[in-house]
Structures are given as C-alpha cells and as structure tokens.
Backbone as XML, in Angstrom:
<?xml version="1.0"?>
<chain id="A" units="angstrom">
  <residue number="1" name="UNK">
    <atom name="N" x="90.323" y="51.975" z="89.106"/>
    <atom name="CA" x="91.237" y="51.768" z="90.205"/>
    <atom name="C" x="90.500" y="51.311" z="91.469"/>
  </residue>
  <residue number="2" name="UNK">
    <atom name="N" x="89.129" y="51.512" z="91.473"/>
    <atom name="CA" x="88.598" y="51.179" z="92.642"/>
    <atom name="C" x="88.452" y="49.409" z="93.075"/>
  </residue>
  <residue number="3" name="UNK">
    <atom name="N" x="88.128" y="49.138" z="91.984"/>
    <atom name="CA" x="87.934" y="47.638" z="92.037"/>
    <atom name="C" x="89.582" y="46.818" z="92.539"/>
  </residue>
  <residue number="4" name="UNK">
    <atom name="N" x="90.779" y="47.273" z="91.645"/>
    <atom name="CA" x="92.050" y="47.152" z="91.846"/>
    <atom name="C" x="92.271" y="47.326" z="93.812"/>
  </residue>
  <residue number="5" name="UNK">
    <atom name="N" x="91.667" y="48.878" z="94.435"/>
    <atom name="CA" x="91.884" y="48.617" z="95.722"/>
    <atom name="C" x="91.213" y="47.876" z="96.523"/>
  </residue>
  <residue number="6" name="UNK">
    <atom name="N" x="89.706" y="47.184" z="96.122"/>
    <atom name="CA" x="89.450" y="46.439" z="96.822"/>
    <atom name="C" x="89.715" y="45.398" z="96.911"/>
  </residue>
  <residue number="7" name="UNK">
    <atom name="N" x="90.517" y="44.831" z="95.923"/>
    <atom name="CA" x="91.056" y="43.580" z="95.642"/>
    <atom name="C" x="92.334" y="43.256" z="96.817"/>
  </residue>
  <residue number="8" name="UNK">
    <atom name="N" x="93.114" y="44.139" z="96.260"/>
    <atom name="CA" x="94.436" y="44.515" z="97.218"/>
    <atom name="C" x="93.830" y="44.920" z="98.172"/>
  </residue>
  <residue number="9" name="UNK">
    <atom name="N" x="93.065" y="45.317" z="98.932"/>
    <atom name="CA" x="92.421" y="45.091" z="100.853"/>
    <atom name="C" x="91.509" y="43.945" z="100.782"/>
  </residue>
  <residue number="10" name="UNK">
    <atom name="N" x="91.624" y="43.239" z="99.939"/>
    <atom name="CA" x="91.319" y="41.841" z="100.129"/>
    <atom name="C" x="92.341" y="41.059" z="100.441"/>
  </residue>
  <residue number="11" name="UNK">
    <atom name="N" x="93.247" y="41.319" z="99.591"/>
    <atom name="CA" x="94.373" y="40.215" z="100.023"/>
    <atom name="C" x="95.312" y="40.397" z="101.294"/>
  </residue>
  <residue number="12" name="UNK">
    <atom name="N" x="95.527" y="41.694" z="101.335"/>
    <atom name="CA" x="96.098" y="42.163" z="102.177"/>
    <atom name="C" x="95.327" y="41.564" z="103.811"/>
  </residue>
  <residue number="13" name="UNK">
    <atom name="N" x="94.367" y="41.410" z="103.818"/>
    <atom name="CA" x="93.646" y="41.385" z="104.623"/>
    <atom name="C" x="93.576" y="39.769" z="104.512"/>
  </residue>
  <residue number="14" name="UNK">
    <atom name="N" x="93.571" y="39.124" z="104.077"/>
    <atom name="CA" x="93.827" y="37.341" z="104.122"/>
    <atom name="C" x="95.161" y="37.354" z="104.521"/>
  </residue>
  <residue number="15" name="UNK">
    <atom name="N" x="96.458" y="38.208" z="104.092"/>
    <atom name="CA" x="97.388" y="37.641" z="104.833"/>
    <atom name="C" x="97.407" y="38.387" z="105.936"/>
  </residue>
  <residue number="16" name="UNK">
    <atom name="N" x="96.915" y="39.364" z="106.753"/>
    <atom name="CA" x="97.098" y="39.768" z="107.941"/>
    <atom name="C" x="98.170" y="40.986" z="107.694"/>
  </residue>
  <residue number="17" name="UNK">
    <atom name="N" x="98.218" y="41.449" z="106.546"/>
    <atom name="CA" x="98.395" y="42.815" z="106.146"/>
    <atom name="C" x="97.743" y="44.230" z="106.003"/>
  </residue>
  <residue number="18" name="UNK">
    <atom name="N" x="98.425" y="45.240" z="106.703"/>
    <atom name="CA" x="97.442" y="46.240" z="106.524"/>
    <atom name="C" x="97.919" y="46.784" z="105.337"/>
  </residue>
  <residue number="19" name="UNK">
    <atom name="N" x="96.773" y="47.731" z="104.440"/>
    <atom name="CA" x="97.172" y="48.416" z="103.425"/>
    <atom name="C" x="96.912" y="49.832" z="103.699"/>
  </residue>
  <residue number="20" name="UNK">
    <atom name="N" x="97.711" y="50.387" z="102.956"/>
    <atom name="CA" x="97.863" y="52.016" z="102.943"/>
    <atom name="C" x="97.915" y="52.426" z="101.506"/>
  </residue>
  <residue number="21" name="UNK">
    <atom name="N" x="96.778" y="52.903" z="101.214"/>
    <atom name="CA" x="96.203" y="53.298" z="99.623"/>
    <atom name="C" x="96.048" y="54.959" z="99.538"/>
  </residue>
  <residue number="22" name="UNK">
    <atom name="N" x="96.802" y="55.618" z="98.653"/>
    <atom name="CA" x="96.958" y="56.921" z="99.013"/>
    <atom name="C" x="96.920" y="56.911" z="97.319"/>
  </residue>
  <residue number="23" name="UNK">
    <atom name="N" x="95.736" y="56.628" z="96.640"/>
    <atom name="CA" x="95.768" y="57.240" z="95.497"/>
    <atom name="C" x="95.096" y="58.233" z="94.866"/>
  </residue>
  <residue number="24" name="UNK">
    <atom name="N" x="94.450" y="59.093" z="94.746"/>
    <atom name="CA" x="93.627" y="60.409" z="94.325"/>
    <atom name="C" x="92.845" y="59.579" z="92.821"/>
  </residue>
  <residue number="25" name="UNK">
    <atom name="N" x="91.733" y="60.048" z="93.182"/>
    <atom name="CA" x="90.989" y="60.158" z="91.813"/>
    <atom name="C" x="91.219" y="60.418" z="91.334"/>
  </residue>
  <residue number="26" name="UNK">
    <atom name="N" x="91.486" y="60.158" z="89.429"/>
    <atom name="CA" x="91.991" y="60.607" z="88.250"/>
    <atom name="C" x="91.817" y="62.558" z="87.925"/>
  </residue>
  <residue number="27" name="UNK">
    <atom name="N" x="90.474" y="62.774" z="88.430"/>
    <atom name="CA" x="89.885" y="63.962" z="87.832"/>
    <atom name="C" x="90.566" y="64.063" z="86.415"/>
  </residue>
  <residue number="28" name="UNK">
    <atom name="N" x="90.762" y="65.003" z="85.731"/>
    <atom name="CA" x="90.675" y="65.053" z="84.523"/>
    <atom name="C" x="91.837" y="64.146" z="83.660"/>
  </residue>
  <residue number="29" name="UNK">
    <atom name="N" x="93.130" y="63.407" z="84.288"/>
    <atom name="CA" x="93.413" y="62.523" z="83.971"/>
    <atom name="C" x="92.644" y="61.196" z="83.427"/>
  </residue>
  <residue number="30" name="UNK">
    <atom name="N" x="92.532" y="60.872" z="82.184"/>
    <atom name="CA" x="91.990" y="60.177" z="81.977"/>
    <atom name="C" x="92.940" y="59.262" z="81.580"/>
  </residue>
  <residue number="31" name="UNK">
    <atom name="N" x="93.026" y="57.949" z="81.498"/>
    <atom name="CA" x="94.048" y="56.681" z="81.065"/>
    <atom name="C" x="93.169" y="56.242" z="80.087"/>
  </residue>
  <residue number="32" name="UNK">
    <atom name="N" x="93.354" y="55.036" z="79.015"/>
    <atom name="CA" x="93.198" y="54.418" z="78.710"/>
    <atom name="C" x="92.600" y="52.945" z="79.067"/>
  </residue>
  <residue number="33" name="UNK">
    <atom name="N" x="91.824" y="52.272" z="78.297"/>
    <atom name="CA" x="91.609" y="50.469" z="79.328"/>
    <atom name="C" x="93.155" y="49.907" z="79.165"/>
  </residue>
  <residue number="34" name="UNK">
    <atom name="N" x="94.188" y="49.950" z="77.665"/>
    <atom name="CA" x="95.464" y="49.189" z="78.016"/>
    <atom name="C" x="96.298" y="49.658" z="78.635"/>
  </residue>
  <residue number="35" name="UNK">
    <atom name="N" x="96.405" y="51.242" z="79.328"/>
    <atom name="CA" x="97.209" y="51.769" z="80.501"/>
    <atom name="C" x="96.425" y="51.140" z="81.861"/>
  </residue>
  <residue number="36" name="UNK">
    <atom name="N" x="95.231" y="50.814" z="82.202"/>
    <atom name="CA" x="94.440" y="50.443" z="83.178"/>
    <atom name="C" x="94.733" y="48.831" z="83.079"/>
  </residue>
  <residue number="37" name="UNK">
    <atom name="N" x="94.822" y="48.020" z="82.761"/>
    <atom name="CA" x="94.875" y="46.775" z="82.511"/>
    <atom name="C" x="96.167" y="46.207" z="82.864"/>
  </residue>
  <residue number="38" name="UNK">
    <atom name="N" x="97.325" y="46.994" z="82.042"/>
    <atom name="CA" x="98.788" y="46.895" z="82.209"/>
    <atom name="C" x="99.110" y="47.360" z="83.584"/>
  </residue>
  <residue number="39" name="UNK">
    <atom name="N" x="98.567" y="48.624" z="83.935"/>
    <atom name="CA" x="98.763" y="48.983" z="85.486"/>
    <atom name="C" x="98.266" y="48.336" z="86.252"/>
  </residue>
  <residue number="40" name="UNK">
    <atom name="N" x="96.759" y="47.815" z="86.505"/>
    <atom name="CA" x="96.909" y="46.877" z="87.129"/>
    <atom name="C" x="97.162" y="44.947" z="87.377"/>
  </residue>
  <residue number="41" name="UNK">
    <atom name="N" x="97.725" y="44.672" z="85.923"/>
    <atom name="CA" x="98.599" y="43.676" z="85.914"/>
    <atom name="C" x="100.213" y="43.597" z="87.075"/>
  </residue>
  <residue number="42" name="UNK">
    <atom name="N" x="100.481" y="44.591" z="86.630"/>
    <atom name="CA" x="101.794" y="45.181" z="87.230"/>
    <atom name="C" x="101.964" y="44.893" z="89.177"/>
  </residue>
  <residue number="43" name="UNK">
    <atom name="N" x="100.616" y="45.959" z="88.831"/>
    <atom name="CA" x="100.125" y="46.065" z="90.791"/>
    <atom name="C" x="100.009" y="44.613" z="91.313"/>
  </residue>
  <residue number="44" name="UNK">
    <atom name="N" x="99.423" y="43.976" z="90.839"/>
    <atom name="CA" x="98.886" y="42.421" z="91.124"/>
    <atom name="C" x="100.142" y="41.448" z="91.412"/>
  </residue>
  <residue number="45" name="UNK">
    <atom name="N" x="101.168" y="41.711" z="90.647"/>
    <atom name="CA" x="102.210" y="40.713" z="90.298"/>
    <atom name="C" x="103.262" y="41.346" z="91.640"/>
  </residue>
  <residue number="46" name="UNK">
    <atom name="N" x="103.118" y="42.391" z="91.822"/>
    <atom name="CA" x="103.875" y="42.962" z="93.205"/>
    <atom name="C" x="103.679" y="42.957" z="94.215"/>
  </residue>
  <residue number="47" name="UNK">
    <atom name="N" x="101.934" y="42.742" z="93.883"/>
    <atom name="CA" x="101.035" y="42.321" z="95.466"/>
    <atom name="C" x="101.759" y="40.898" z="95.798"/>
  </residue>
  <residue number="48" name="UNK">
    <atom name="N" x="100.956" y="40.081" z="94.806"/>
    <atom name="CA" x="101.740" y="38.467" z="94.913"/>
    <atom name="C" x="102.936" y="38.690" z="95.752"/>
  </residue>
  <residue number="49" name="UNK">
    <atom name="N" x="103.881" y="39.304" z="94.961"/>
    <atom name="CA" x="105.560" y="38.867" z="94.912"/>
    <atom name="C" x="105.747" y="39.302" z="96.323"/>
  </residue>
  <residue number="50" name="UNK">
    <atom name="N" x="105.118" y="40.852" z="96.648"/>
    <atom name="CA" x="105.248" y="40.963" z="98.367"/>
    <atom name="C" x="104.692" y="39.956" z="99.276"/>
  </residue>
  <residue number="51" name="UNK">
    <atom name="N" x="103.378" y="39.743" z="99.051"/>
    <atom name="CA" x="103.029" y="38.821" z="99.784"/>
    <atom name="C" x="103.421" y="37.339" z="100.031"/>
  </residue>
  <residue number="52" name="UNK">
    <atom name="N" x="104.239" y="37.195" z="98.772"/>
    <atom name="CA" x="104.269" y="35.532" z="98.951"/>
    <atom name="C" x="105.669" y="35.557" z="99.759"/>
  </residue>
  <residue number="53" name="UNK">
    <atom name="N" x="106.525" y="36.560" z="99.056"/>
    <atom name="CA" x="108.035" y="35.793" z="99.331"/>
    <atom name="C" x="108.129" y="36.725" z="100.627"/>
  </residue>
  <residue number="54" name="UNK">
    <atom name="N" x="107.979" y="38.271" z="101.151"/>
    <atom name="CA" x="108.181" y="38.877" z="102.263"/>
    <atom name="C" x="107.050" y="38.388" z="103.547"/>
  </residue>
  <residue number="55" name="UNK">
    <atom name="N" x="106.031" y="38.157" z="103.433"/>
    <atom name="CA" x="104.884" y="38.321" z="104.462"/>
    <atom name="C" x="105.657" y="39.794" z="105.303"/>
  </residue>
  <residue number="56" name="UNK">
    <atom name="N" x="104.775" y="40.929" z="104.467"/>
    <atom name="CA" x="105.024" y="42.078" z="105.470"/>
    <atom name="C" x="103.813" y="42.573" z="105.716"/>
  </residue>
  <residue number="57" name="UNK">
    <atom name="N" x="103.893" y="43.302" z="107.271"/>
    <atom name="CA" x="102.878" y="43.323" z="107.907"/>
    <atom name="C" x="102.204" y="44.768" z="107.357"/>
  </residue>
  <residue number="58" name="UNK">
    <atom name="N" x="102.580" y="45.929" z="106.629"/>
    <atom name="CA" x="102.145" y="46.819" z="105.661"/>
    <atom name="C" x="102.649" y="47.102" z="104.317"/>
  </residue>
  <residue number="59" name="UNK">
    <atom name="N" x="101.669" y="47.259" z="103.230"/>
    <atom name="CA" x="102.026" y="47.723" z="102.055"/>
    <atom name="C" x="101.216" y="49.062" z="102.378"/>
  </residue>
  <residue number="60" name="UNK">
    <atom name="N" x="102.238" y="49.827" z="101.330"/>
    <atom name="CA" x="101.374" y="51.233" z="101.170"/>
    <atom name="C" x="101.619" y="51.594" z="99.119"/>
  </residue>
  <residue number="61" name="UNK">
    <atom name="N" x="100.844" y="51.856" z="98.817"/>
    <atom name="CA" x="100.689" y="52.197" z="97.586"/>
    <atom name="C" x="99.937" y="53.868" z="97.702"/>
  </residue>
  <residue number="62" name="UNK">
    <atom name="N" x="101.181" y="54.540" z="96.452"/>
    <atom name="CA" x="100.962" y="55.866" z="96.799"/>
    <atom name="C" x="101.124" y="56.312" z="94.802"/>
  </residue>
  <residue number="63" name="UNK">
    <atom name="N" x="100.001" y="57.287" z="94.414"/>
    <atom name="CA" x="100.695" y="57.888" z="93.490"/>
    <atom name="C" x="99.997" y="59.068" z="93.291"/>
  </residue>
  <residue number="64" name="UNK">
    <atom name="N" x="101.524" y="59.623" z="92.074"/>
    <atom name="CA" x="100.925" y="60.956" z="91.989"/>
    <atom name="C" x="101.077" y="61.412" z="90.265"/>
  </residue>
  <residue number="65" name="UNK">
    <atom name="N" x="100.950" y="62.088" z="90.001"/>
    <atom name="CA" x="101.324" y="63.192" z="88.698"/>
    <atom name="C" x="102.462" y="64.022" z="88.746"/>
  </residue>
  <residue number="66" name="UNK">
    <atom name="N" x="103.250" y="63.958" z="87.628"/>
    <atom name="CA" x="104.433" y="64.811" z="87.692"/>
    <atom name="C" x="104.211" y="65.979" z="87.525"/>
  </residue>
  <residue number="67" name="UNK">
    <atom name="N" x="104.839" y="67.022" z="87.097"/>
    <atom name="CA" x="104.787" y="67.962" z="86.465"/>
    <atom name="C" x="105.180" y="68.065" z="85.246"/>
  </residue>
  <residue number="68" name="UNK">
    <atom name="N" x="105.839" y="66.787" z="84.794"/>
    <atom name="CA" x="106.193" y="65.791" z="83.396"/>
    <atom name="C" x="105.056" y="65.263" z="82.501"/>
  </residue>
  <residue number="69" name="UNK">
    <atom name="N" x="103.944" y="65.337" z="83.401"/>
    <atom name="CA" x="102.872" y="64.651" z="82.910"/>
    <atom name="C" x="103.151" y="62.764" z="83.229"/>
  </residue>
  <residue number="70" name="UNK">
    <atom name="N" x="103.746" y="62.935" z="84.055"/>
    <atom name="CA" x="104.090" y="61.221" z="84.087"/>
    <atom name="C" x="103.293" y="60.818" z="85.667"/>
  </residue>
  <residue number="71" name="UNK">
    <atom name="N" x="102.659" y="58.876" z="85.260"/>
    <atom name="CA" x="101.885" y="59.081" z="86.788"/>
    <atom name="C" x="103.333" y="57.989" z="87.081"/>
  </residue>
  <residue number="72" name="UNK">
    <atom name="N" x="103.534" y="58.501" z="88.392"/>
    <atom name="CA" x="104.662" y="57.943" z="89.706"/>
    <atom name="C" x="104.342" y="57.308" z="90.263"/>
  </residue>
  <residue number="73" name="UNK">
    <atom name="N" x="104.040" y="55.768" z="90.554"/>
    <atom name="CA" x="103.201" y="55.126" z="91.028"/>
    <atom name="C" x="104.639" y="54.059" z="91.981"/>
  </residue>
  <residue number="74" name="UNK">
    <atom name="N" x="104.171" y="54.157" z="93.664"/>
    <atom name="CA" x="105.124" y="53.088" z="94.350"/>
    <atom name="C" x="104.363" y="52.533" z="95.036"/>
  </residue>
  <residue number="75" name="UNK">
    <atom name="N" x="104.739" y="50.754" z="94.954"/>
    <atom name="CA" x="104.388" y="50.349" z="96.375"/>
    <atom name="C" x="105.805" y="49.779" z="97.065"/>
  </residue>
  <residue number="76" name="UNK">
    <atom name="N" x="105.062" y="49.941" z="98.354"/>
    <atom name="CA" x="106.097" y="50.011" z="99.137"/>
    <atom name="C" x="105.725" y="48.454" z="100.203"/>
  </residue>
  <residue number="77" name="UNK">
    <atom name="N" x="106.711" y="47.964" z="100.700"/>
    <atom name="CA" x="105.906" y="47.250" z="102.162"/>
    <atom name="C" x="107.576" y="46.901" z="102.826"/>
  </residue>
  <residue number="78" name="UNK">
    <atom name="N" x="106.765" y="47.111" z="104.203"/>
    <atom name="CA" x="107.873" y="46.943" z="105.211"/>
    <atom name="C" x="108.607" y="45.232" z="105.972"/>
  </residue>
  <residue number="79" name="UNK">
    <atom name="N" x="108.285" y="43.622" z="104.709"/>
    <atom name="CA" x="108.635" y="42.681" z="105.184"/>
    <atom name="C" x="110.314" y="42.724" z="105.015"/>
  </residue>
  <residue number="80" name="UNK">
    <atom name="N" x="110.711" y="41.398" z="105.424"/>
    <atom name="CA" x="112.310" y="41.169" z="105.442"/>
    <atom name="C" x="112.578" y="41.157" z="103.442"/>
  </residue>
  <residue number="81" name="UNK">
    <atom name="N" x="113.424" y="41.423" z="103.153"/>
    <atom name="CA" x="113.629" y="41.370" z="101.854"/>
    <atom name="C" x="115.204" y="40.619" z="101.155"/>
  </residue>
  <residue number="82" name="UNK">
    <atom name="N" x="115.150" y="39.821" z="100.664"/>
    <atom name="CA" x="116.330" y="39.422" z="99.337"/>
    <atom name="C" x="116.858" y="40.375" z="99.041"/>
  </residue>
  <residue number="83" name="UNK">
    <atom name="N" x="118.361" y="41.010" z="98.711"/>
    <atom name="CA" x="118.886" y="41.559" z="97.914"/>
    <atom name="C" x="118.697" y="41.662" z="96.380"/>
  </residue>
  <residue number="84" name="UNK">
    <atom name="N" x="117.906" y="42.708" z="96.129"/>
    <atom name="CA" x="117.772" y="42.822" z="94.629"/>
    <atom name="C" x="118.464" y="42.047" z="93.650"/>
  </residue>
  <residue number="85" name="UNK">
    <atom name="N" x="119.819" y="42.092" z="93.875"/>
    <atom name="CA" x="120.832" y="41.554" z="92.969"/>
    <atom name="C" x="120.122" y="40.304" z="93.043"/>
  </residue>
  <residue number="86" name="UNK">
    <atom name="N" x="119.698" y="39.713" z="94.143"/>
    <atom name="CA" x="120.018" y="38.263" z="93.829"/>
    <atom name="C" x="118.387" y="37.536" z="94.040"/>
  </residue>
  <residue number="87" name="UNK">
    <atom name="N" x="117.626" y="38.343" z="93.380"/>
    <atom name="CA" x="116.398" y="38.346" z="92.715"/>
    <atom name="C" x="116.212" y="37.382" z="91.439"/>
  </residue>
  <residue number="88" name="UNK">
    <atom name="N" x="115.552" y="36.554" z="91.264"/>
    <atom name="CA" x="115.809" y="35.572" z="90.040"/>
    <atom name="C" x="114.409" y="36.336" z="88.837"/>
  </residue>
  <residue number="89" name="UNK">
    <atom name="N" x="114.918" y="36.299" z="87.406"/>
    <atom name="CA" x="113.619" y="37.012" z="87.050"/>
    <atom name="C" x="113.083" y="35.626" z="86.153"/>
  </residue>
  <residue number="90" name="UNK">
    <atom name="N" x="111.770" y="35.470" z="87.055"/>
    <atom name="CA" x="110.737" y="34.409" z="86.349"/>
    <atom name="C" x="109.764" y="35.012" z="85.607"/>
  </residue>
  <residue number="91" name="UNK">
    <atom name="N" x="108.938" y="34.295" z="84.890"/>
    <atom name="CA" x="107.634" y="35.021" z="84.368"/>
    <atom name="C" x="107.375" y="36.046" z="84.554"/>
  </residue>
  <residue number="92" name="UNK">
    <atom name="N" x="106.836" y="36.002" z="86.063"/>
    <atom name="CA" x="106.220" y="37.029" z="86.701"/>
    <atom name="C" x="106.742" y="38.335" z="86.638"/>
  </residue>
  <residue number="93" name="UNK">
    <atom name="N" x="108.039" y="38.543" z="86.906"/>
    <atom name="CA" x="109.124" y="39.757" z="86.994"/>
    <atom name="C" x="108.923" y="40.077" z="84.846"/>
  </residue>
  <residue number="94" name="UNK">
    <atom name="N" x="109.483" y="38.720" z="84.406"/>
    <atom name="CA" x="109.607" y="39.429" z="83.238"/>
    <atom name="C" x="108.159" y="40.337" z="82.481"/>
  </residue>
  <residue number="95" name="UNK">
    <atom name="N" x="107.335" y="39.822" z="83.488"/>
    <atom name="CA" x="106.139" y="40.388" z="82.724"/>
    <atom name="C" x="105.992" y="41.696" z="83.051"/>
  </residue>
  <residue number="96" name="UNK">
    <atom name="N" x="106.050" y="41.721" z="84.227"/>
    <atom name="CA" x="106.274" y="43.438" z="84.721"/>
    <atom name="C" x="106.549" y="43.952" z="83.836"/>
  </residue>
  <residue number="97" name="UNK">
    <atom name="N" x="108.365" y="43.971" z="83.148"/>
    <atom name="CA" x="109.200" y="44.659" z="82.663"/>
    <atom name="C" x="108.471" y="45.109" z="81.103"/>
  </residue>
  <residue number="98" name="UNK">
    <atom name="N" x="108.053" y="44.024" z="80.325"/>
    <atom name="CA" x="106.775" y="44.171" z="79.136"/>
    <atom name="C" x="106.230" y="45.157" z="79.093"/>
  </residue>
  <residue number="99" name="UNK">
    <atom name="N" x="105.020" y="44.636" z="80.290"/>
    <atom name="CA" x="103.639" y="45.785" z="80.460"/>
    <atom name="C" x="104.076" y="47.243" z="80.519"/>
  </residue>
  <residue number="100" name="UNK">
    <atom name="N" x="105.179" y="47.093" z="81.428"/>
    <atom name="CA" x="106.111" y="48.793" z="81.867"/>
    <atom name="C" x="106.709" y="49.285" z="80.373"/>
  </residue>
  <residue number="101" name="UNK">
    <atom name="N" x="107.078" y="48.610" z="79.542"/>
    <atom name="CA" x="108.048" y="48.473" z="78.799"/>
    <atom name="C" x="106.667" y="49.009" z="77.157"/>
  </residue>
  <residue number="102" name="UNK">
    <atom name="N" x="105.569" y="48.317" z="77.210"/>
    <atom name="CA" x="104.257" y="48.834" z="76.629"/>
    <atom name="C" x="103.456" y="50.610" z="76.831"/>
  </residue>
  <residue number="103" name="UNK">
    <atom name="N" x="103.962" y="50.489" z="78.114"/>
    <atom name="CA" x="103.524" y="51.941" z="78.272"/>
    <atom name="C" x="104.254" y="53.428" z="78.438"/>
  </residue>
  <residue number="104" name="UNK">
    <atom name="N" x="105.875" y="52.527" z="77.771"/>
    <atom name="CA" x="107.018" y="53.515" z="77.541"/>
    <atom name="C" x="107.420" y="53.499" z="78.933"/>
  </residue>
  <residue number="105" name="UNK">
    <atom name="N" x="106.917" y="53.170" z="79.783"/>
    <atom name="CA" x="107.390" y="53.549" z="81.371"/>
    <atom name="C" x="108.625" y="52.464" z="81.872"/>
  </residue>
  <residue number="106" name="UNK">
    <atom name="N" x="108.910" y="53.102" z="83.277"/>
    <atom name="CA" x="110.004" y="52.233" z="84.016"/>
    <atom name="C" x="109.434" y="51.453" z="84.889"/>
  </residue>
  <residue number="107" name="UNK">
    <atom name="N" x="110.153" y="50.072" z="85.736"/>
    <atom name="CA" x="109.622" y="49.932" z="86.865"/>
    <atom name="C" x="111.088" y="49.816" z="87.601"/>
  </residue>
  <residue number="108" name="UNK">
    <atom name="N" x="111.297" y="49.772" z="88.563"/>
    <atom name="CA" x="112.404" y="49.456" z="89.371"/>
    <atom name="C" x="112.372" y="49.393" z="90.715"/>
  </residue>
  <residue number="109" name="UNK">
    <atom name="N" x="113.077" y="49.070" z="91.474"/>
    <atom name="CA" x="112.865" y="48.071" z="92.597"/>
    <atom name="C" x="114.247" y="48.294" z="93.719"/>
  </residue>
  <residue number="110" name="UNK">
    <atom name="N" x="114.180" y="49.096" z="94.721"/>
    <atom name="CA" x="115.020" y="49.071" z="95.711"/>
    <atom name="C" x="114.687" y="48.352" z="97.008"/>
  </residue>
  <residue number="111" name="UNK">
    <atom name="N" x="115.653" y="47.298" z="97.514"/>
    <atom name="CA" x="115.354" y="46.510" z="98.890"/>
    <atom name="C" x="115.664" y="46.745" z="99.788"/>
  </residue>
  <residue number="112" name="UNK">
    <atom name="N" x="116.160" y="48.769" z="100.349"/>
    <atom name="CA" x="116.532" y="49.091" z="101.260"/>
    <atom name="C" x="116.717" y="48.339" z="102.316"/>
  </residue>
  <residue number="113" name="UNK">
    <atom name="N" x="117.879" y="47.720" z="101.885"/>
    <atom name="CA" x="118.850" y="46.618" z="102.957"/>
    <atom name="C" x="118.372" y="46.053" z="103.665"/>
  </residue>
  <residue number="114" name="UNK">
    <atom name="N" x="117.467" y="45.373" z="103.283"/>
    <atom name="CA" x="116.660" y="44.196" z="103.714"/>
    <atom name="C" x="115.333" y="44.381" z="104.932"/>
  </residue>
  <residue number="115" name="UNK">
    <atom name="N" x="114.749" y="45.751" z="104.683"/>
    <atom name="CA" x="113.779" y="46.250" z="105.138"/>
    <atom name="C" x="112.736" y="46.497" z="104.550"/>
  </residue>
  <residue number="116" name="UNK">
    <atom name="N" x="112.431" y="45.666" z="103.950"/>
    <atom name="CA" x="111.350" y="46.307" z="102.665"/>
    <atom name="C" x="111.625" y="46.309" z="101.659"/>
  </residue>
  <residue number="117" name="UNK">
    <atom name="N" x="110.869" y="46.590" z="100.663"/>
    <atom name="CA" x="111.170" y="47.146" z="99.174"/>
    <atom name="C" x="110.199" y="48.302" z="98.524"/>
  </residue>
  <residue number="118" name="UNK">
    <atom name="N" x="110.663" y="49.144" z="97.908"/>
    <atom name="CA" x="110.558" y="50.015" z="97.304"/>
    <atom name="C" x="110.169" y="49.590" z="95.695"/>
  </residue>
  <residue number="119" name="UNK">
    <atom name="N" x="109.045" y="49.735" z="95.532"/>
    <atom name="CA" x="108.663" y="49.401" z="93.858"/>
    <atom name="C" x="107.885" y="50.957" z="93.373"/>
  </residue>
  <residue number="120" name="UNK">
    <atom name="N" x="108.907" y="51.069" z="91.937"/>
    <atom name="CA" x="108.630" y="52.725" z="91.503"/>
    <atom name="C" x="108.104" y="52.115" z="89.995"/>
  </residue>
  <residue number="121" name="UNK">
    <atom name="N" x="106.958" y="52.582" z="89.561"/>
    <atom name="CA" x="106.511" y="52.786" z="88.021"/>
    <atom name="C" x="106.318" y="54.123" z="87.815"/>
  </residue>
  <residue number="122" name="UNK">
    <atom name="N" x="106.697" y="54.791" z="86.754"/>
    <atom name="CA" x="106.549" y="55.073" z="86.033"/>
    <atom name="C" x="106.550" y="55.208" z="84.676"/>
  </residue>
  <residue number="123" name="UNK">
    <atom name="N" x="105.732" y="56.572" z="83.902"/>
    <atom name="CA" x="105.240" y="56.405" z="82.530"/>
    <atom name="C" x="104.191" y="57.369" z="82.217"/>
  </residue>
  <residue number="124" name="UNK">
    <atom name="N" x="104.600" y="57.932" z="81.176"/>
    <atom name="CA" x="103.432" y="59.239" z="80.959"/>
    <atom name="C" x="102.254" y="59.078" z="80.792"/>
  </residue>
  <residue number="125" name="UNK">
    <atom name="N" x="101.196" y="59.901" z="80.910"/>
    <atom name="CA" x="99.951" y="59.832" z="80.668"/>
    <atom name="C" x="100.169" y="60.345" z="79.553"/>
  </residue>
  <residue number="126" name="UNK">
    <atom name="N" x="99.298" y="59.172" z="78.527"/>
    <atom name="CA" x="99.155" y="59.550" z="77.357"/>
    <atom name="C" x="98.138" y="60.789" z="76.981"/>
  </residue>
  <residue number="127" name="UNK">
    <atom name="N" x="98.308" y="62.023" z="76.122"/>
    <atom name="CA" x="97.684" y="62.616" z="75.954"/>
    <atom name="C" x="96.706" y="62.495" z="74.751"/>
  </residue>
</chain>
C-alpha cells in the first residue's frame, strides 16, 4: 500500500490536490498479491475518474476492518459532481465492478448532490 500512496500524492499533487490518506498498516492482516493488485487497480481508476472529470481540490482515502472481517475501504473528494444516475459505464467503471466482483466485494458510489462523491469498497479478508 505504500507505493499505491505515493503514487496517489503524486498525482494528487500534479493536479493541485491535497490528499488525505488515513490508512493503518495491515499488522496481522495479511492480503494476498490478487487482493493487492485488484485493490489497487480499483484505487487508480477512481483516482483518474476523480481527477479527470471533478478537479477536486481534496481526496481523502480512509479504511478500516470490520468486525465482519471485511476491509471498508472509501475515497472520498470534495469536486462538483454528475449525478450518479447519469454516469455512463465505460471500460474503466466496468472494470471496477470485475476486480470488486473477483474479490466477492462491493463497490458503490454516492454523489451527495453534487458535492463530491463518496466511493465505498468493500470485501472480506480472505482468511
């Protein structure tokens, strides 16, 4: 995951975005490389999608562990936003849904009325 955040405060930082990275070290959570790969496929394609189509001036990416055993993973950013509904799904989106869809998990996507968007994954840690 470390390499993943420096990437994302790379980009973030070319478009004149700040980032807010609130993720905890695995400690005894351990993932997999195709839960690591797929997760950060996922992350990447949301970085893009915020950055290209919102230009918002913060993302924050936050996750945690359930008590489900599931990791809860959102990013968030505060640009102008499209109405979900009327979201077109290209490649990019459909690939999300795959990778999410590979690791038994969800992804989904609220555009709190055109303030942002809300992006939620989850999906259990495999034991």
């Amino acid at each position: 995951m470390a390499s993943l955040r420096e990437e994302c405060i790379d980009r973030c930082e070319a478009a004149n975005c700040e980032l807010h990275w609130q993720v905890p070290a695995t400690g005894n959570c351990k993932v997999t490389a195709h839960v690591q790969i797929n997760l950060s496929r996922v992350i990447r394609e949301c970085m893009t999608n915020s950055l290209k189509h919102s230009q918002p001036k913060n993302i924050w990416i936050t996750m945690s562990l359930t008590d489900a055993f599931e990791i809860d993973m959102h990013l968030e950013h505060d640009g102008p936003a499209v109405p979900v509904q009327n979201w077109q799904a290209n490649n990019g989106m459909l690939n999300m849904f795959r990778r999410m869809n590979e690791l038994a998990g969800t992804i989904t996507f609220d555009d709190r009325e055109g303030q942002g968007v809300d992006i939620n994954l989850r999906f259990p840690v495999p034991l």
